[in-house]
C-alpha distance (Angstrom), angle and dihedral (degrees) to the residues before:
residue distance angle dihedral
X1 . . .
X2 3.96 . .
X3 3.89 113.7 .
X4 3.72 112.7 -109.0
X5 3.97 124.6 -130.7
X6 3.35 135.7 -171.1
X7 3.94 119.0 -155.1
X8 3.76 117.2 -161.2
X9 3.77 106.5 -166.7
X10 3.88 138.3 141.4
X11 3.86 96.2 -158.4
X12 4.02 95.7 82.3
X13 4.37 91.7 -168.5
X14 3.66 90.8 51.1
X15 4.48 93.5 36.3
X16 3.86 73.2 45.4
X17 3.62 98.7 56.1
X18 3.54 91.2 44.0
X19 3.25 100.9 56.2
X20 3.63 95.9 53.4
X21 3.80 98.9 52.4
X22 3.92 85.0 49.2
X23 3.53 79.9 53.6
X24 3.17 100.4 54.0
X25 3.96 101.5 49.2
X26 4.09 80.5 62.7
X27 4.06 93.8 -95.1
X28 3.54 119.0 140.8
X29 3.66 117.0 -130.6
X30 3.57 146.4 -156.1
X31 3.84 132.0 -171.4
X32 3.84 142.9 -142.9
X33 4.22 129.6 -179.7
X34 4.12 91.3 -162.9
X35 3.46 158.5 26.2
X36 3.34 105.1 -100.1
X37 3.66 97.0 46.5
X38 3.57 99.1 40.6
X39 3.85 80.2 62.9
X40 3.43 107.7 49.3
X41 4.07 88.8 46.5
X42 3.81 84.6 47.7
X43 3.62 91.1 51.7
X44 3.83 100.9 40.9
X45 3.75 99.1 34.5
X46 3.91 130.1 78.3
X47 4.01 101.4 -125.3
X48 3.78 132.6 166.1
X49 3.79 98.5 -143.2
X50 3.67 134.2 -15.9
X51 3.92 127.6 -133.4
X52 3.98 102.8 -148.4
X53 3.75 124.3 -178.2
X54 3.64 117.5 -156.0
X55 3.78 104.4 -147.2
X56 4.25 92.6 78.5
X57 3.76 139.1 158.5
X58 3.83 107.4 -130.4
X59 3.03 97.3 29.6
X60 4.13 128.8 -19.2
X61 3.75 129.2 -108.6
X62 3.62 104.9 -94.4
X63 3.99 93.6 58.0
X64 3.29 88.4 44.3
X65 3.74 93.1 55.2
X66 3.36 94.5 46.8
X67 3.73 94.6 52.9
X68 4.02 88.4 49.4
X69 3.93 92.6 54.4
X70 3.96 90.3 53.8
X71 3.53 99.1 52.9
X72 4.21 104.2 22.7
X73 3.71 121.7 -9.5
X74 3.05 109.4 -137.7
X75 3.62 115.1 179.7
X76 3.26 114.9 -108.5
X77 4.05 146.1 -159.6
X78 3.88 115.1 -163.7
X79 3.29 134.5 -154.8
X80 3.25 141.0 -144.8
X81 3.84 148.9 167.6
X82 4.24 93.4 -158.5
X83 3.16 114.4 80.7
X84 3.56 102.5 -149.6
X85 3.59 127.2 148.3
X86 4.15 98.6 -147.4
X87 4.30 78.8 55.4
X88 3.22 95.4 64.3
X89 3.66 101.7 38.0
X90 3.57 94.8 50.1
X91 4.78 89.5 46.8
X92 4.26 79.8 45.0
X93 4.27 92.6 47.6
X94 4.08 80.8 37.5
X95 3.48 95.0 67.1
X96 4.01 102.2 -93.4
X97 3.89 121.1 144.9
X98 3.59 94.6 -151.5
X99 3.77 139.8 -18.3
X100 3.75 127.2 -148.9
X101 4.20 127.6 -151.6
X102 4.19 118.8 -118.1
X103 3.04 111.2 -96.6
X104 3.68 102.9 50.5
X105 3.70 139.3 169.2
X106 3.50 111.6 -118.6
X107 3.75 102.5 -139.2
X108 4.40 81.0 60.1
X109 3.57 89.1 52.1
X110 4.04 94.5 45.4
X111 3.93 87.1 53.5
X112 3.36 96.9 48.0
X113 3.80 90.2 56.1
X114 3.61 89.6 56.0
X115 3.64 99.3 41.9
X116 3.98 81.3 50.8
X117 3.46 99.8 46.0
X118 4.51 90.0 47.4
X119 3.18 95.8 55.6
X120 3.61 103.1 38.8
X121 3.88 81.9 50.9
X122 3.49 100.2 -116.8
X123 3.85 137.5 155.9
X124 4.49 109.1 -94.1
X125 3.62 119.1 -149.0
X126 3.61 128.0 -68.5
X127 3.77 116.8 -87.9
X128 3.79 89.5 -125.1
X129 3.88 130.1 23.6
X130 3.85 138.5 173.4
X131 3.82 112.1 -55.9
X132 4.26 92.3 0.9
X133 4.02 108.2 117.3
X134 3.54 96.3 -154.1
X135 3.54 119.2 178.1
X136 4.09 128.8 -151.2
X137 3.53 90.9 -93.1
X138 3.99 108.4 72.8
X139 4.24 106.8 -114.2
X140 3.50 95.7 9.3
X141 3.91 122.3 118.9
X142 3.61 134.4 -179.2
X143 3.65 145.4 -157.7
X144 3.75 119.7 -174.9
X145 4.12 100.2 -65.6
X146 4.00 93.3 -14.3
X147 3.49 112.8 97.4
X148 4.41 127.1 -169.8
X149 3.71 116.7 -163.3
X150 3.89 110.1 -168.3
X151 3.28 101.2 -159.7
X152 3.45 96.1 42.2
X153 3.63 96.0 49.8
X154 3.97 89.3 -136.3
X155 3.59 139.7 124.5
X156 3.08 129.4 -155.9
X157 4.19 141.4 -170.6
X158 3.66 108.2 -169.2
X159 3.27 99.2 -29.5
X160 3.65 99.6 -48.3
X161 4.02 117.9 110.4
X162 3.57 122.5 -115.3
X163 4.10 112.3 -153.1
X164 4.34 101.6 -146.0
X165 3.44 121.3 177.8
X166 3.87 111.7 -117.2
X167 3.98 95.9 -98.7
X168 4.00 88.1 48.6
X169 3.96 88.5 51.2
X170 3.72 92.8 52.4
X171 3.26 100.1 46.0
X172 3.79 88.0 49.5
X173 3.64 94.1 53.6
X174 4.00 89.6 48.9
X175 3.90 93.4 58.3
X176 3.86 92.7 34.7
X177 3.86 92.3 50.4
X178 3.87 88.4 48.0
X179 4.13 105.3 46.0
X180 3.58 111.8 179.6
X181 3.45 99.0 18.6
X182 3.97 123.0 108.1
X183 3.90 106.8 -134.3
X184 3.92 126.9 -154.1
X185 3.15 131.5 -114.4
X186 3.55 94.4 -120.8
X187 3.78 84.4 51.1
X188 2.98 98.6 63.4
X189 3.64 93.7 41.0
X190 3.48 93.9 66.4
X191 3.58 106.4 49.7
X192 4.12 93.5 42.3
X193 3.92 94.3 47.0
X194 4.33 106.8 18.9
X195 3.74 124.8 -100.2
X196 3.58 95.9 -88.3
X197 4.29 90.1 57.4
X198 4.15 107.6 143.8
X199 3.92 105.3 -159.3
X200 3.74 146.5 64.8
X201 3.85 132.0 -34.3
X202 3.62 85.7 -135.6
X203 3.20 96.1 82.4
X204 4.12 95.9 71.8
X205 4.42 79.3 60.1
X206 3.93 84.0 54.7
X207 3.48 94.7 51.7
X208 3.89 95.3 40.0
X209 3.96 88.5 54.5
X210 3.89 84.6 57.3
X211 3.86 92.3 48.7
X212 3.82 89.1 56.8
X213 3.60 93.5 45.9
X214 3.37 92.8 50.6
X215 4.05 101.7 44.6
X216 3.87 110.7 -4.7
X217 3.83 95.5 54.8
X218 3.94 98.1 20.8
X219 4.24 85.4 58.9
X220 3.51 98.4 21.3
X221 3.61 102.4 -113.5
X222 3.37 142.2 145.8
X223 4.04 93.4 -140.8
X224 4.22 108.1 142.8
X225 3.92 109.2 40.3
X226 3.77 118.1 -161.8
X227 3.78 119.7 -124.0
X228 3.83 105.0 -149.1
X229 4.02 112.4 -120.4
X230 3.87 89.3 -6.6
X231 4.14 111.2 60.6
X232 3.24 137.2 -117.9
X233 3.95 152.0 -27.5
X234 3.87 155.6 -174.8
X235 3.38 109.4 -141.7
X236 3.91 114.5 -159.1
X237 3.84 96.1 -157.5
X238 3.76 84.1 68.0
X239 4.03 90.7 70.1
């Protein structure tokens, strides 16, 4: 069974892009926009491990945790965009596991969870989910002949490395891990360039005209399709 988390954030795009990156490592996740409802979900719900931020309507993170630890202690990760050393003393003496600084890098967050969730002895995520193409080997995903190793940090097409710039890699990984389903712009946005990203959508056609190049054209394949208006997909029937 799939580890359950609870984020507690005000910010709905980043909450938003949390929750689908949990999502996508096979966790199942639940959301709330304040304080006082974060709490009473906290408090009535069955979760795994709760990501708290401290700046909160309702009431604010570190009232909230220390509510939480009297009646079920949960653990929990805060975060935070101050970066203030009495904050995360007092979240640490509150009960928190861990606490993480706004803006963060998702794969610190993502590690953090598990870290939290081992020693805390919880359940992980599932080794396959809903619209995730994993493959036996853990962080590998494939596509016909082409071949992405994630911890690696290689790509492959039949054997034959294909150098990607770090943008083009994760975007890669984001349609490969979700085959057969037609990702957003704004998706894909947000995992190549961070939730907080000020610029153009544009960009994610940029970086899908180097993707091509580099393994559509290069191998003669007809690998990312376009979804008119919508985005773009992997479709697994192709292979």
């Amino acid at each position: 069974m799939a580890a359950h988390l609870l984020i507690v954030e005000d910010e709905e795009k980043l909450a938003r892009f949390v929750e689908l990156e949990l999502q996508h490592e096979g966790y199942e996740v639940s959301k709330a926009a304040d304080g006082r409802e974060g709490l009473k979900m906290a408090t009535e719900g069955n979760f795994d491990l709760i990501l708290l931020d401290i700046m909160l309507p309702g009431l604010n993170g570190l009232e909230v945790l220390r509510r939480l630890m009297q009646d079920n202690p949960t653990p929990t990760i805060l975060l935070t965009a101050r970066d203030e050393v009495m904050d995360k003393v007092s979240g640490l003496d509150g009960g928190a596991v861990d606490y993480i600084t706004k803006p963060f890098a998702i794969e610190e967050l993502l590690a953090r969870v598990r870290v939290a969730l081992k020693l805390h002895g919880k359940v992980g995520a599932e080794s396959t989910t809903s619209g995730v193409s994993a493959t036996k080997e853990e962080g590998v995903y494939t596509w016909q002949k082409l071949r992405l190793d994630e911890k690696k940090r290689e790509v492959t097409y039949d054997g034959h490395i294909i150098s990607l710039t770090n943008r083009e890699f994760l975007m890669l990984e984001m349609l490969l891990k979700n085959k057969d389903i037609v990702l957003s712009r704004d998706t894909l946005l947000e995992k190549v360039c961070g939730y907080d990203y000020v610029g153009e959508t544009n960009m994610i056609d940029v970086y899908i005209r180097y993707l091509r190049s580099k393994i559509d054209d290069a191998y003669d394949v007809n690998m990312i399709t376009t979804v008119r208006g919508v985005g773009y997909v992997i479709k697994s029937d192709a292979e």
